[in-house]
VOKOL-412005 format. One record per atom (N, C-alpha, C): x, y, z; residue in one letter. Coordinates in steps of 0.05 Angstrom, whole numbers, padded with zeros to 5 digits, always signed. Example, Ala and Ser with C-alpha at 12.3 -4.5 7.8 and 13.67 -1.06 7.14 Angstrom:
// residues 2
+00264-00114+00156A/+00246-00090+00156A/+00264-00066+00156A/+00257-00045+00142S/+00273-00021+00143S/+00258+00001+00157S/
***
This chain:
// residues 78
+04581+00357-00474X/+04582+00370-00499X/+04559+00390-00502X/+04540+00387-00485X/+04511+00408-00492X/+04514+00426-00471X/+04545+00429-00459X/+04537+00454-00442X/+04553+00484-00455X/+04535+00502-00441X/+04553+00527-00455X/+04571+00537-00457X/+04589+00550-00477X/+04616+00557-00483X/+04616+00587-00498X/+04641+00593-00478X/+04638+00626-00494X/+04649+00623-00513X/+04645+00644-00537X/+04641+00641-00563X/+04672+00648-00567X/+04676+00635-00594X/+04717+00643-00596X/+04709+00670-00613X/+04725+00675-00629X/+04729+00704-00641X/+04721+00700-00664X/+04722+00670-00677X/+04708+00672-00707X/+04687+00669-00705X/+04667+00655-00679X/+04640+00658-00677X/+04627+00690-00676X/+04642+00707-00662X/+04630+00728-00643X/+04630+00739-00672X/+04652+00750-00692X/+04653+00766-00710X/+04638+00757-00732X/+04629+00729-00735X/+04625+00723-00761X/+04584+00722-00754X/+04582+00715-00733X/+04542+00726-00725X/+04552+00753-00737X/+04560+00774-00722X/+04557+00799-00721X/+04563+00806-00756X/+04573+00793-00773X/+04566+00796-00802X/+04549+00784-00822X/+04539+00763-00804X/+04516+00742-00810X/+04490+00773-00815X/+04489+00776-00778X/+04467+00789-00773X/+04466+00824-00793X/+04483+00836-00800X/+04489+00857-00814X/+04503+00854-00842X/+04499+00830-00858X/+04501+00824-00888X/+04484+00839-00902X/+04456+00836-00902X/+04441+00846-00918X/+04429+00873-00903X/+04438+00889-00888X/+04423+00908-00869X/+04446+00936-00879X/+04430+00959-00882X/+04442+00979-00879X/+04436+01001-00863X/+04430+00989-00842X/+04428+01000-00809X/+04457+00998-00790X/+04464+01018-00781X/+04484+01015-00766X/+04489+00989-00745X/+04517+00987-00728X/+04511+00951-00712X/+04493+00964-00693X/+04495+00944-00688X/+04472+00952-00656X/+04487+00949-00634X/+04486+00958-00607X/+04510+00956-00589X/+04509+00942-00582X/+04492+00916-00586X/+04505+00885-00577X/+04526+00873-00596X/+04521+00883-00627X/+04538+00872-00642X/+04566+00885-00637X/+04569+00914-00629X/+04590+00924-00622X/+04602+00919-00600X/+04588+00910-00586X/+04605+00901-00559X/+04604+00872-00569X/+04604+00859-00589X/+04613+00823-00605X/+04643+00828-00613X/+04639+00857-00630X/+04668+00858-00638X/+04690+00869-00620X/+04676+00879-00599X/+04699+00894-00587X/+04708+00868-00570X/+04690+00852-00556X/+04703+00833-00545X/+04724+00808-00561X/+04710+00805-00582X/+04726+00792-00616X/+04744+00798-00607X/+04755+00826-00616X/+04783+00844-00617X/+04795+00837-00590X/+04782+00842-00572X/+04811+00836-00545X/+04812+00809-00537X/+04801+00783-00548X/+04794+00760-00554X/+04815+00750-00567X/+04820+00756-00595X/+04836+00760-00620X/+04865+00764-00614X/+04867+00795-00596X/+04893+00807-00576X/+04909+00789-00568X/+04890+00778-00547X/+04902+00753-00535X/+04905+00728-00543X/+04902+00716-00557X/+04907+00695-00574X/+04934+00705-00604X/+04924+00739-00603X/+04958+00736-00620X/+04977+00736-00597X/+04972+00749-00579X/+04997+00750-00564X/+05010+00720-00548X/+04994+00706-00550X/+05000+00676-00539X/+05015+00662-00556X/+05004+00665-00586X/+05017+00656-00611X/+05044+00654-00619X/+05043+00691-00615X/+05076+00700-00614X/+05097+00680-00594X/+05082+00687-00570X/+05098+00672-00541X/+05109+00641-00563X/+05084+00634-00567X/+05091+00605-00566X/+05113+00601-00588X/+05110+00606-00611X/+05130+00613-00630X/+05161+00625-00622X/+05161+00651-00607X/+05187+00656-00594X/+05203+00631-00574X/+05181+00621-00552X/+05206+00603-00533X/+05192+00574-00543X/+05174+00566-00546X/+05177+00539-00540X/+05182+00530-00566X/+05172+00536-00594X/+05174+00534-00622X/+05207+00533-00616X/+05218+00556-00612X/+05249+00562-00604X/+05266+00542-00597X/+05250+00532-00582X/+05266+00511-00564X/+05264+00481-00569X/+05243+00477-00580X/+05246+00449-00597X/+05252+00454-00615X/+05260+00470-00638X/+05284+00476-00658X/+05307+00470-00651X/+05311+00480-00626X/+05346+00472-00617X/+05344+00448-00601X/+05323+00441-00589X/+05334+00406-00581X/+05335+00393-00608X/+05319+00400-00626X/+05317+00386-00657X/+05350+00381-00666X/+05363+00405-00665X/+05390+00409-00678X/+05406+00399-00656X/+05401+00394-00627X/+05422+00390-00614X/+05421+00356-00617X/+05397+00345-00625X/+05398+00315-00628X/+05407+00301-00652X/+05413+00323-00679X/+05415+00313-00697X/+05397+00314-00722X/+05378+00319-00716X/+05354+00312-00731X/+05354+00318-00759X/+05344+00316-00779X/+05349+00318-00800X/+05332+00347-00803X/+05341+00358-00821X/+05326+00390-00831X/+05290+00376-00847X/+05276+00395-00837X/+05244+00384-00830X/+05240+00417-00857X/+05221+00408-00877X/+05213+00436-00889X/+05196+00452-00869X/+05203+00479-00875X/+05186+00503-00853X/+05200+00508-00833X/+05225+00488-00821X/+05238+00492-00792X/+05264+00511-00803X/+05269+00526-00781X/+05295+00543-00794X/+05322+00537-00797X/+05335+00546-00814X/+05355+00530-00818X/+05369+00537-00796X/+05400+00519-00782X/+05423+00533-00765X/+05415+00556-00749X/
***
């Protein structure tokens, strides 16, 4: 548990507004290279999201309906 871990995207962005809350100095290019990594960080975790939602979300919906299952709130109907 005490070893190091790269930071997820709500760490990286939320220092980098920690550190520039009360400052009206531009970021500094460490904080800009926080967010730019954030952002393609972020990218990829939506784009995984989507995935997962399109086939596998997808697909235990329809084993759901092919077994019978009773309609679950949030799952789509037919």
């Amino acid at each position: 548990l005490n070893e190091a871990a790269e930071p997820s995207v709500r760490d990286r962005a939320g220092r980098v507004a920690w550190m520039g809350w009360d400052s009206r100095e531009a970021p500094t290019a460490t904080q800009r290279r926080a967010i730019e990594l954030a952002a393609a960080d972020f990218e990829t975790l939506r784009q995984e999201l989507a995935a997962l939602i399109e086939t596998e979300l997808a697909a235990l919906e329809a084993d759901l309906e092919a077994a019978g299952a009773p309609w679950t709130p949030g799952r789509r109907l037919g």
